[in-house]
Phi, psi and omega in degrees: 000139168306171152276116176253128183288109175272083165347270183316340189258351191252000186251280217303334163310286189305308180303328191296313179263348147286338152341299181310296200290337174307319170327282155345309182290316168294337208267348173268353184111015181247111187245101186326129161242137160247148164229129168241131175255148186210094180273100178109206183242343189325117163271014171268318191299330201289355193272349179294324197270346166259022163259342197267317175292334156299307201301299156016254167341303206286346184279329174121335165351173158268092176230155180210143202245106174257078179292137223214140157283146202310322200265037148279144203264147212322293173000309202264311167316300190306310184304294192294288183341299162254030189273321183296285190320353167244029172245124174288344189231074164201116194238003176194140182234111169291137119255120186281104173262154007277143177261174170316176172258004163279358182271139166261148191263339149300000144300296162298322185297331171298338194270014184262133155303125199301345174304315201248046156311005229314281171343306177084053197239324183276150195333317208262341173254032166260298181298320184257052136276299184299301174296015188039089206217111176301341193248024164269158173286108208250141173308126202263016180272307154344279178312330170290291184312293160004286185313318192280337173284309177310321203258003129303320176077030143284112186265167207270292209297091191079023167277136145288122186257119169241144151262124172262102186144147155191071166251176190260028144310283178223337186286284169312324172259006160286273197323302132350313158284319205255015151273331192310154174305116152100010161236325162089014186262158195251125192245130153280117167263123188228145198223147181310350185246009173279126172305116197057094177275328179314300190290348156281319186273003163281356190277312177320118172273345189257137138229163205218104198262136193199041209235320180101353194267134158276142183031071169282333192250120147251202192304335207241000183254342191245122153293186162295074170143019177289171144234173254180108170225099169283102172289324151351133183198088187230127183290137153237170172259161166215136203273338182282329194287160155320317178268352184058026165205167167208153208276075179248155213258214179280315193273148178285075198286337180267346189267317202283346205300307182289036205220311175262178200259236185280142176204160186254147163246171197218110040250180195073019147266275141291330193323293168312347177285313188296293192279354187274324172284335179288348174296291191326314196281351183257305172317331191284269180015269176303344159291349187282299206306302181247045177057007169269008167321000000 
C-alpha cells in the first residue's frame, strides 16, 4: 500500500506554528490582518472565502470580508483595492478568482501591492520567484505541495519531476520551486497538448497533476514507485452522494494509487495546505510590513 500523504494532519501542523508565530506579533502589539474580496456568488469561492475568514479568526488575525455584487464594475473593484493596499492593518490581500467576466484579473492582480501580494500572483513576486529572491511571496497551493513533499521525506534532489499543468496559479511557479537551489529536481513541465503524455510522466519520480481535468492521469501515465501529488479538485456528478455530486482530483486515485510509493488524496490533500500556506504567507507579509520580520 501506498503512503496517502495527509493534507490535514500536515496543514494543521503549519497552522500551529503560525499560530505561535502570530502570538509572538500580538505580543508586540501587531496583528497580521487579511482582507479576502469576493465578487459574486459562485458558491465554491464563497465556501473558499468563508474557510479562509474562519481559520483567520481562529487563528487570532485581523480579518475582513468583503463580498462586491457580480456585476461590479472594474472601477469600483480598483477602488476597494486601493483603499486596502493604504490600511495599515491589513498586511494581505486575496481577490477570490475566478471573478465575473467584466472584470479583468490581471489587472486587478497588478494593482495589489506586491508587500501584500499573499497569492504571489504579482509580475514582481512572480519575477522574484524566478530569481529564487528570498522576499518573494510564492503562490500558495505550490508552496503547499512543497510542504507535503518536506514533510514526508520525499526528496526532491536529483528527482525527475513533471509537472502537468501550466498555468501561473500552479503549474508554473511548481516547476520553479521544485528546480530551485536546495530543492534540485530536474523538471518536465507538461500539458493537454503535450504530446504521448503517458510516456513523459512515466519517466517521473515526482508527478505533480494541475490540468483541472478529473482522472485526466491513470494507471498507464504513473510508474511503478512514484509519487504522486494531485492539485486537482472536480465536481462530478454522483447520483448516491447527498449534494449529487463528489470532489475527485486530476488523477485516477484507485487505478494509479497501487502503484505508487506515496499520493495525495482528494479531497484532504493539498486542498488544506493552500490555505495553511495563505496564513503562513500573511504573517511573512506583515512582518516585513512592520519590520518584526
Amino acid at each position: 500500500m501506498p503512503l496517502i500523504i495527509d493534507g490535514k494532519e500536515t496543514a494543521a501542523r503549519c497552522l500551529a506554528e503560525t499560530a505561535q508565530r502570530i502570538a509572538g506579533l500580538r505580543a508586540r502589539g501587531i496583528t497580521p490582518g487579511l482582507a479576502v474580496v469576493l465578487v459574486g456568488e459562485n458558491p465554491a469561492s464563497q465556501a473558499y472565502v468563508r474557510s479562509k475568514d474562519r481559520t483567520c479568526r481562529e487563528l487570532g488575525m485581523h480579518s475582513r470580508k468583503i463580498e462586491l455584487p457580480a456585476d461590479t464594475a472594474q472601477d469600483r473593484l480598483l477602488d476597494v483595492v486601493a483603499e486596502l493596499n493604504a490600511d495599515p492593518a491589513i498586511h494581505g490581500i486575496l481577490v477570490q478568482s475566478p471573478p465575473p467576466p467584466q472584470i479583468d484579473e490581471s489587472a486587478i492582480v497588478k494593482a495589489i501591492d506586491p508587500r501584500k501580494d499573499v497569492d504571489g500572483f504579482h509580475p514582481l513576486n512572480v519575477a522574484a520567484l524566478a530569481m529564487e529572491d528570498p522576499a518573494a511571496l510564492v503562490p500558495c497551493t505550490p508552496l503547499g505541495c512543497m510542504e507535503l513533499l518536506r514533510a514526508h521525506d520525499i526528496a526532491t534532489a536529483g528527482a525527475r519531476a513533471v509537472v502537468v499543468g501550466r498555468s501561473l496559479i500552479v503549474g508554473k511557479p511548481m516547476a520553479l520551486l521544485l528546480m530551485a537551489k536546495g530543492a534540485d529536481a530536474t523538471v518536465t513541465v507538461a500539458h493537454s497538448r503535450t504530446r504521448d503524455l503517458a510516456a513523459v510522466t512515466r519517466e517521473a519520480d515526482i508527478v505533480i497533476a494541475a490540468i483541472g481535468r478529473p482522472h485526466f492521469l491513470g494507471a498507464g501515465h504513473i510508474r511503478e514507485g512514484a509519487v504522486v501529488i494531485d492539485v486537482g479538485i472536480n465536481r462530478v456528478e454522483d447520483p448516491a452522494s447527498p449534494r449529487g455530486y463528489r470532489l475527485v482530483g486530476d488523477v485516477d486515485f484507485d487505478a494509479v494509487a497501487p502503484k505508487c510509493r506515496a499520493i495525495t488524496p482528494v479531497p484532504g490533500g493539498v486542498g488544506p495546505m493552500t490555505i495553511a500556506m495563505l496564513m503562513a504567507n500573511t504573517v511573512r507579509a506583515c512582518g516585513r510590513q512592520t519590520g518584526a520580520a
